[in-house]
N, C-alpha and C positions, 0 to 999 in steps of 0.2 A: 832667739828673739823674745819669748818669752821672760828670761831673766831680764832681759836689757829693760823690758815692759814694765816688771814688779818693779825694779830697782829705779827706773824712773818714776814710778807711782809717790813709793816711799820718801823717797826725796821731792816731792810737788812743794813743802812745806816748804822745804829750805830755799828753792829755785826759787816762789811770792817773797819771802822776807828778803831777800839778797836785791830783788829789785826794787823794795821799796826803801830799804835803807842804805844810807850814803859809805858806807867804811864797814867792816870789817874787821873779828876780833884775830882771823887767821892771818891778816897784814901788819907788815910791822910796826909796831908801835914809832908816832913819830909825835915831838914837843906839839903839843897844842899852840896857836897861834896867839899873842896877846889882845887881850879884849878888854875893852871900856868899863867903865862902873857903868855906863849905861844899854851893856850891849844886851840884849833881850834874851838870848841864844846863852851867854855865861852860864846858868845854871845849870842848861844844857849838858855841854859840855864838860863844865866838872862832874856831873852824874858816868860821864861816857857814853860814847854812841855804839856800833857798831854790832853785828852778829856774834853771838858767843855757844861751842860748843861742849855739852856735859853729855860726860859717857855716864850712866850710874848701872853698876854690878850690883847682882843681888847671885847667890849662890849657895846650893842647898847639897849637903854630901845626904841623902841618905841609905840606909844601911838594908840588904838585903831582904828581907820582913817589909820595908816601907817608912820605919820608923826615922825619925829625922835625926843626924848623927852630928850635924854645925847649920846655920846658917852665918852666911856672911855679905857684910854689904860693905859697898866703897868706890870711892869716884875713881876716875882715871885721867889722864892725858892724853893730844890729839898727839901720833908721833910724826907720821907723813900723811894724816889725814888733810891739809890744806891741799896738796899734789892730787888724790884723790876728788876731792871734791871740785878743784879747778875744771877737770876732766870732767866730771860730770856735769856742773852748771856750763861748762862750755862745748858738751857734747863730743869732744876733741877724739872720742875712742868710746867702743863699746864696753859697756861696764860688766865685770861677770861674776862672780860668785863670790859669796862670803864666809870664811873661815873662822871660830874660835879656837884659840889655845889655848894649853892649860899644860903649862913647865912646871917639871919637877925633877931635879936632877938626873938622872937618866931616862926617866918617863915612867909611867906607873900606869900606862896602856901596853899594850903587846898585839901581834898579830899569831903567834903560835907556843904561846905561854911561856916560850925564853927569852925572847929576845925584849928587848923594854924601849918604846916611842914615846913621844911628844903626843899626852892627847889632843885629840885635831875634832872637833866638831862642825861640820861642813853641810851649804845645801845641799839636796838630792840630784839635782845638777853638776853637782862637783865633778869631772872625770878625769881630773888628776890624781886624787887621794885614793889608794890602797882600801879598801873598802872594808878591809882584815883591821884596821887600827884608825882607820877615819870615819866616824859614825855620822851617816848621811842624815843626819833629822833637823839640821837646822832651821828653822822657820822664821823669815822676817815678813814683818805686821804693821802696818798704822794703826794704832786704835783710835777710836771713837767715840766719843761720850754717849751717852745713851738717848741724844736726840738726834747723832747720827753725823755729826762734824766731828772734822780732823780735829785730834788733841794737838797735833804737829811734833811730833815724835815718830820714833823710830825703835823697832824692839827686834831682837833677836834672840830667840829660845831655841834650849838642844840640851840633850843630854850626851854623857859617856860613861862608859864602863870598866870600873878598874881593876887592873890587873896583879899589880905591884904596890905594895906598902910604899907612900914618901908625902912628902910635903909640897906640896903647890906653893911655888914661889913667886909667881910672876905669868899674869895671863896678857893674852895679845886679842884683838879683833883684827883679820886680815880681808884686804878686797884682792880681788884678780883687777888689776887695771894696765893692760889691756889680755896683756898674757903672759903677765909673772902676779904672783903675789907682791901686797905691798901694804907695809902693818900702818894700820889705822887709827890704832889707840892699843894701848897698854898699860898696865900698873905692875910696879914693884911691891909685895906684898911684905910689909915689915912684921906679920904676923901670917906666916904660911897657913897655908889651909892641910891640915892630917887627913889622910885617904887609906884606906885598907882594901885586900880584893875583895872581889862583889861584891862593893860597894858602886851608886849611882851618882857622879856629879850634874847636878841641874843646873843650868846656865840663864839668866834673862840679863840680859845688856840692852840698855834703856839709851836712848841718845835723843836728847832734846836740845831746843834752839831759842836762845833768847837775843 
């Protein structure tokens, strides 16, 4: 109950904007209606109405010491994030826990220094993840500006720990909705992220709503 609590917190933002605005950037796009040269509303409408969601990565390798080894930053795609969020603005199923990935051909985490995973960074709530290769420290947050109101965002920080030399090709953000995973946003990386072992990858995935 706790998760189901934060995870509705987090989302307060999105649930006020959905019921103040008419449409939606997760619904299909459909022709706009034609309109007068004197219709009030036209310039409206060419500007676009509706909710729109921005995932933005920032991503930090660094190197045993501390010392910073890349940073990286880059937008994403929603993948079956509108499924998830229906769920939630519609309460349809309790909502549970949040997962980042981080693919790299065979994986470049480990739970017993041969074998090679998919690193999974996961809440502390997570009790499906192997605990050996899925590092429980995810933390999701609203921030606040410093007089104490929602920015209306949404952030999730975590780190993991590498095992295996490879290239990060392609990260996901996953929800539990209701009791399987179900990716939420993802990028294809046309410029891999290089990882060495013991090395630290730092995660903040930023999700805002205009």
């Amino acid at each position: 109950m706790k998760t189901l609590r934060r995870v509705s917190t987090v989302f307060g933002a999105v649930i006020a904007v959905a019921l103040m605005c008419p449409a939606t950037a997760l619904a299909q796009e459909r022709p706009a209606p034609a309109t007068s040269a004197h219709d009030p509303q036209e310039s409206d409408k060419a500007r676009g109405d509706g909710i729109k969601v921005h995932g933005h990565w920032a991503i930090d390798v660094r190197n045993p010491d501390g010392t910073l080894s890349s940073h990286n930053e880059f937008e994403n795609a929603l993948i079956n994030g509108a499924q998830a969020l229906a769920v939630i603005l519609s309460k349809a199923a309790p909502v549970g826990v949040w997962r980042v990935r981080l693919l790299a051909g065979d994986g470049v985490c480990t739970d017993d220094g041969v074998r090679r995973y998919v690193c999974s960074i996961s809440e502390p709530a997570d009790v499906f993840g192997d605990p050996r290769w899925v590092f429980p420290n995810l933390q999701l947050s609203a921030p606040r500006d410093s007089s104490g109101q929602l920015l209306g965002t949404l952030e999730l920080t975590g780190n993991a720990t590498v095992s295996f030399a490879g290239s990060i090709d392609y990260v996901e953000a996953i929800v539990q909705n209701p009791s399987v995973f179900v990716s939420f946003s993802g990028k294809s990386l046309a410029t891999p992220i290089e990882v060495a072992p013991g090395q630290t990858i730092h995660v903040r995935l930023t999700y805002s709503f205009s």
